[in-house]
C-alpha positions in Angstrom: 4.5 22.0 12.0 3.1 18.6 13.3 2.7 15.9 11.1 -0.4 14.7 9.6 -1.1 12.1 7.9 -3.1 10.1 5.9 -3.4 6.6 6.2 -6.0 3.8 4.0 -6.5 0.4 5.1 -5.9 1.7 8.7 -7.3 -1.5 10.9 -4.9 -3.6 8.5 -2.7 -5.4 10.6 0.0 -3.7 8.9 -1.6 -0.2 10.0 -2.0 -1.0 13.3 2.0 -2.1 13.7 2.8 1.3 11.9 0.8 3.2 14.4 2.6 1.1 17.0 6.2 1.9 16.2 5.0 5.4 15.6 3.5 6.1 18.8 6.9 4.7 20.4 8.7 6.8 18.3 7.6 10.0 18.3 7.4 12.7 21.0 5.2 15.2 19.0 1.4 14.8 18.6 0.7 13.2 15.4 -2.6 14.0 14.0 -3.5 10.5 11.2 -6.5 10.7 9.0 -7.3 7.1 9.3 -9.6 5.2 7.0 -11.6 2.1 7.9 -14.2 -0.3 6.3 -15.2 -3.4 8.5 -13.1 -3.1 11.2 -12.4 -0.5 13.9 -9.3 1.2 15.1 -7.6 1.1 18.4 -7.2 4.6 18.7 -5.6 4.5 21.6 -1.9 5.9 21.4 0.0 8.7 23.6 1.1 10.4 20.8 -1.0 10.2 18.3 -4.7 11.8 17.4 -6.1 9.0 15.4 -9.3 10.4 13.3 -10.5 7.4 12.1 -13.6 8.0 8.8 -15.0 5.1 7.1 -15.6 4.6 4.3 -15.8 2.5 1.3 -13.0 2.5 -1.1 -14.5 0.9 -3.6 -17.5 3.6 -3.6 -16.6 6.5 -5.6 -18.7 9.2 -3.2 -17.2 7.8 0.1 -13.6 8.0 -1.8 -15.0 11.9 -2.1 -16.5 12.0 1.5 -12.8 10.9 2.8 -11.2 13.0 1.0 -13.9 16.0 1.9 -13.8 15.0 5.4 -9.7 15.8 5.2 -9.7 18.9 4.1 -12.8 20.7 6.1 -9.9 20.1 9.1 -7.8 22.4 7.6 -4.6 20.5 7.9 -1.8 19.9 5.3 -1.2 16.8 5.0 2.5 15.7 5.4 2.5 11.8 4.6 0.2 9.8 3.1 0.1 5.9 3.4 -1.6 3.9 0.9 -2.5 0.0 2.7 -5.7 -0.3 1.3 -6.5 -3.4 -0.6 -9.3 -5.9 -1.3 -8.7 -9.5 1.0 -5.5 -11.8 -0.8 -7.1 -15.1 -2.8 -5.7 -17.1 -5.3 -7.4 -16.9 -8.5 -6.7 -19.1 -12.2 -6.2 -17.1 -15.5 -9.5 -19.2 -16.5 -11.6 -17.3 -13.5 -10.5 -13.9 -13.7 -13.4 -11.8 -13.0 -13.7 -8.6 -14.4 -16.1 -7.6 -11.4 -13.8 -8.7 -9.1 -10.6 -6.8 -10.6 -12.9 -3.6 -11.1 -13.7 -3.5 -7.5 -9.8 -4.4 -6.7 -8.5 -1.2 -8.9 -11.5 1.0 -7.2 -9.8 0.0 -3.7 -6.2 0.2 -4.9 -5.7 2.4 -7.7 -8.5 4.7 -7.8 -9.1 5.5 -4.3 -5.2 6.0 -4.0 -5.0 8.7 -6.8 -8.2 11.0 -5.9 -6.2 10.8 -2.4 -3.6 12.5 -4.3 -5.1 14.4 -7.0 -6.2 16.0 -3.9 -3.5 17.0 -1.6 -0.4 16.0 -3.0 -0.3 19.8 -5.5 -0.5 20.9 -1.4 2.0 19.1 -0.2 4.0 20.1 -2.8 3.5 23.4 -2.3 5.0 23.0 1.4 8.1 21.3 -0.3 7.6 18.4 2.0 6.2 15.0 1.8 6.3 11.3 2.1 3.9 8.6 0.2 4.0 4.9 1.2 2.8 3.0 -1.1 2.1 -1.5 -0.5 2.7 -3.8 -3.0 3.8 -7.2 -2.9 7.0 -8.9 -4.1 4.7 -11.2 -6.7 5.5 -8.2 -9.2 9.1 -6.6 -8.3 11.0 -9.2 -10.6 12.9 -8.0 -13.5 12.1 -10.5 -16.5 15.2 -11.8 -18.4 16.3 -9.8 -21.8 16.1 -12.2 -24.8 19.0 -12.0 -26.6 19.2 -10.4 -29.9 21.7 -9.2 -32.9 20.5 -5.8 -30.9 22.7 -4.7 -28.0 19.8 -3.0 -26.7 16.8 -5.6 -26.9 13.7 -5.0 -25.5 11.9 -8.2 -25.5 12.0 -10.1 -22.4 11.2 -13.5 -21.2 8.7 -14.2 -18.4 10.0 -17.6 -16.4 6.9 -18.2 -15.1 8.8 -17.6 -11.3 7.5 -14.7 -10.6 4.7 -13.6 -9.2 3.8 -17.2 -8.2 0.7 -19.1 -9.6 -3.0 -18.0 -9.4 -2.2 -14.3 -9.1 -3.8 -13.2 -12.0 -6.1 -10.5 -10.1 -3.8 -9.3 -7.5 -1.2 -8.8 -9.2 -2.8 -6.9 -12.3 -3.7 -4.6 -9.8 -0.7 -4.1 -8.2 1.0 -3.9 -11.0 -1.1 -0.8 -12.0 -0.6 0.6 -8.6 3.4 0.8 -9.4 2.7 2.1 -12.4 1.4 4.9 -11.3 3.6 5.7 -8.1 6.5 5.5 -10.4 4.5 8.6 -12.6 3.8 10.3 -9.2 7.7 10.1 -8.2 8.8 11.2 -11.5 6.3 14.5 -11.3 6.9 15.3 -7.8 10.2 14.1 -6.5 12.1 17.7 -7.8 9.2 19.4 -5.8 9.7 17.6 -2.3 8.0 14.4 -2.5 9.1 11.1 -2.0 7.4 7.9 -2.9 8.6 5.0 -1.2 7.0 1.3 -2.1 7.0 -1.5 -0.2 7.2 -4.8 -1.6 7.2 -7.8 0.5 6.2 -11.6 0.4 3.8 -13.0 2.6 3.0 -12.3 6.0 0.4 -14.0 8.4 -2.5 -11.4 8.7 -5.8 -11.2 8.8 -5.4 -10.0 4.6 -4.2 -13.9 4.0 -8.1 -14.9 5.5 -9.1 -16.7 2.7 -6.1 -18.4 2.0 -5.7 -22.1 3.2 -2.8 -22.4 6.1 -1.7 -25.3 4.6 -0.3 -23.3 1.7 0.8 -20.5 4.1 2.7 -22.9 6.5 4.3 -24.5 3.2 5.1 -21.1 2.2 6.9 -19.8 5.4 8.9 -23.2 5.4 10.4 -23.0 2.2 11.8 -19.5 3.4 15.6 -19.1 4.8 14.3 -19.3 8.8 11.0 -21.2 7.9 9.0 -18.0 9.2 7.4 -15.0 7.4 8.2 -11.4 8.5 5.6 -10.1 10.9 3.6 -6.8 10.6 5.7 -5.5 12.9 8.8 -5.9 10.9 7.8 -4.4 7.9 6.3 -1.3 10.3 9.7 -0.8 11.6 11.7 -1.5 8.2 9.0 1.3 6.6 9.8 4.2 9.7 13.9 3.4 9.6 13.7 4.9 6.1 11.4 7.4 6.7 13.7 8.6 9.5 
């Protein structure tokens, strides 16, 4: 059987690297569900049948229309990659917006599990599956145990390093979005799914937009090489695991 997938957030510069690599990689026909909002998809690649549906993640019916639209093909999904995610800006703890983070979790949490309440019982029943899920390094740090007459504390201390300033928003959300693919892996991993995340600091796409280069050109030179990773790393880091 061919492999389908399922991709959000697929005219992300990230997606469009994936399909990339993929298309140079592969020498079957890969059929990808792709979803769009704004932008469109090059869909042109050898090897792959890009279906790109838009639709708005942060909408509720076109979360269903997407998902609807999947399964009138008839195909059984085989990976699903979860991109999707409201444009990066900084944001103080005194103007978090509880608009703005609602909208945020519709795009990156709640969109992301109808996706899998959906197909992944169906993927399971194949016995065969791969879920990528993007995060961000701001929230892969372990906090420091606080030491204790306990050998087994668990109260830790928050340096203040990690995630970086003004992240409030993004990382709340992101931080829910682990949360959940960490439930996902522990349900489904016996049954032939594996949950990958991917974590990484910044890179210069079109998701960084409202973000002053100043602060991005700081960013890259305070990093061992003074450059971020490019989309296209991270695309080819993501299919060497997937094999």
């Amino acid at each position: 059987m061919n492999d389908v997938w399922i991709m959000t957030g697929g005219s992300s510069d990230i997606a469009a690297a994936v399909l990339d690599e993929l298309d140079k990689r592969t020498d079957e026909k890969i059929t990808i569900f792709a979803q769009y909002l704004s932008h469109e998809i090059d869909t042109d690649r050898a090897n792959l049948d890009i279906r790109p549906i838009r639709a708005d993640l942060s909408d509720a019916a076109d979360v269903d229309s997407f998902v609807d639209s999947i399964r009138e093909s008839g195909l059984t999904p085989t990976h699903i990659f979860h991109l999707a995610a409201v444009p990066y800006d900084y944001v103080k703890i005194k103007a978090w917006d509880e608009e703005s983070v609602g909208k945020q979790m519709r795009v990156g949490l709640y969109s992301f599990a109808s996706i899998c309440r959906a197909f992944v019982p169906v993927m399971a029943k194949e016995k065969r599956g791969d879920i990528v899920v993007m995060l961000t390094s701001a929230i892969s740090g372990i906090p420091m145990p606080v030491k204790t007459d306990s050998n087994d504390s668990d109260i830790r201390i928050l340096s203040g390093d990690d995630p970086a300033k003004f992240m409030c928003e993004y990382a709340a959300v992101k931080s829910a979005l682990l949360g959940y693919s960490k439930s996902l892996a522990s349900e489904y991993s016996s049954k032939g799914i594996n949950v990958y995340t991917v974590s990484p600091d910044m890179i210069e796409t079109k998701f960084l937009r409202n973000i002053d280069p100043k602060i991005i050109e700081m960013d890259a030179a305070s990093l061992k090489g003074g450059a971020h990773r490019t989309a296209a790393d991270v695309a080819a880091d993501i299919l060497n695991v997937l094999g």
